[in-house]
C-alpha positions in Angstrom: 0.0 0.0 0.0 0.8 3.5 -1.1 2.2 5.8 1.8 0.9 8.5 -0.4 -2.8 9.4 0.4 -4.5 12.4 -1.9 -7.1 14.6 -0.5 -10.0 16.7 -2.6 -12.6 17.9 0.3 -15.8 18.6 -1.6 -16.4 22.4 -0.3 -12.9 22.9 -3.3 -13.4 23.2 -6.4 -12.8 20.1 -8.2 -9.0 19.8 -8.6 -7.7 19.2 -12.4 -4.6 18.0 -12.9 -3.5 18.0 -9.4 -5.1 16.9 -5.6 -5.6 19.5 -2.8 -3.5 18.0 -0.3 -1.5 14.7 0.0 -1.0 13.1 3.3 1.9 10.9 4.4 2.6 7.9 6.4 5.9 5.8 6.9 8.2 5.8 3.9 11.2 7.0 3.1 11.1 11.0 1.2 12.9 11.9 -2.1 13.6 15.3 -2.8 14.2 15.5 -7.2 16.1 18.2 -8.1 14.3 20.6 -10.6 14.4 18.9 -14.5 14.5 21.2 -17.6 14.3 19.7 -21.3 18.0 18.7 -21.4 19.0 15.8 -22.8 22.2 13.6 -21.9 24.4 16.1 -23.4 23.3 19.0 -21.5 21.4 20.9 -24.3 17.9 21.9 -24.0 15.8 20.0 -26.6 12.6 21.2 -28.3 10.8 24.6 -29.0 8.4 24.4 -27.9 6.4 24.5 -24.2 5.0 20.9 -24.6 8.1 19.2 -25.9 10.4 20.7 -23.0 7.4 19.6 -20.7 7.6 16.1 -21.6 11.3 15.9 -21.5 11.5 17.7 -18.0 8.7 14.9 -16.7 10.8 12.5 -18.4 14.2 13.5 -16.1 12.6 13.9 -13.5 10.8 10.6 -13.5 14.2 9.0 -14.5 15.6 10.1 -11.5 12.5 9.4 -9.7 13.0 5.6 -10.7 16.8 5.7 -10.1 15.3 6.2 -6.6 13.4 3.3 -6.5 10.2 5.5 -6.8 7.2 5.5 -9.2 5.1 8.5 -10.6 2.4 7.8 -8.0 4.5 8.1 -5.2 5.4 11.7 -6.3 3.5 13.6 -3.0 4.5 17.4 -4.3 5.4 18.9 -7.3 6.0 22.6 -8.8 6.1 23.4 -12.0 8.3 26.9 -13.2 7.0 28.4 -16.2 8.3 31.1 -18.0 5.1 32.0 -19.5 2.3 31.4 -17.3 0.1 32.1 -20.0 1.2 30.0 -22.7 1.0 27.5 -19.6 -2.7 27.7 -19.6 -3.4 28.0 -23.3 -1.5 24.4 -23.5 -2.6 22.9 -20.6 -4.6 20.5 -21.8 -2.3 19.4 -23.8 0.2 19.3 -21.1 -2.6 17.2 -19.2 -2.9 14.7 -21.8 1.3 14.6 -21.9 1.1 14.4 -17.7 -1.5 11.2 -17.7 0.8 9.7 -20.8 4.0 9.8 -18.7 3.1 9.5 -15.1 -0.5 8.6 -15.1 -3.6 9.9 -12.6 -2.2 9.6 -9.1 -1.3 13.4 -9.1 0.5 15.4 -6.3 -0.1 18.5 -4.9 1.3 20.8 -7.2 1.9 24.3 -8.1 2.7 26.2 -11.2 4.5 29.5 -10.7 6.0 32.0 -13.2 9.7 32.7 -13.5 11.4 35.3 -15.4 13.8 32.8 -16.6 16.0 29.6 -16.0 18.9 28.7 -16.2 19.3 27.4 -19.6 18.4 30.5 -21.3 16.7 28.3 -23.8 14.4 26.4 -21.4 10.4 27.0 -20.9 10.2 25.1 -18.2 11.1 23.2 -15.1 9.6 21.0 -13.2 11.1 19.5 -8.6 9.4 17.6 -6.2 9.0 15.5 -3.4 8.0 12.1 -3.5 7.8 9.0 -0.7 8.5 5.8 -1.5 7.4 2.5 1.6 
């Protein structure tokens, strides 16, 4: 069983893409560095907002896995955009890439605009917590 519990009191709105509060019980916690869209030569791949997305998610659940983890034991995540609003114009799309990669068992998580990273070239990156048992 899951030491990672996910919370959505009815009196929220109904949470998409992300739970209103995870609990925690036992395990052992994981603390993933943030992941931008670079691939295994250090460059920044892709364009585009849902390309780097993917290939952030990707690290990061690489080094998730290295861990011993799986995408449902993620408890937090926070996702730094460096356009918020191109963030929501794609976010269904981003959604549909989330769900692809590391299913429905999502975190809490946050999204929060950044002036830039980095890589000058990346949109995005994405850190969190996770606890595996």
């Amino acid at each position: 069983m899951s030491p990672v519990h996910r919370i959505n009191p009815v009196e929220l709105s109904p949470p998409t893409g992300f739970s209103h509060a995870v609990t925690v019980t036992g395990g052992h916690l994981v603390f993933l560095a943030g992941q931008t869209a670079l691939d295994q030569d250090g460059e920044v791949v892709g364009d585009e907002l849902p390309e780097q997305f993917a290939t952030a998610l990707t690290n990061l659940l690489t080094a998730l896995r290295a861990a011993g983890g799986a995408p449902a034991d993620l408890a937090r995540v926070t996702v730094y955009a460096t356009d918020v609003a191109d963030y929501r114009r794609r976010a269904a799309e981003l959604g549909r890439i989330w769900r692809q990669l590391a299913g429905r068992d999502y975190p809490a998580m946050a999204v929060i605009g950044v002036a830039r990273l980095w890589d000058e070239q990346a949109l995005v990156e994405i850190d969190g917590v996770a606890v595996l048992p």
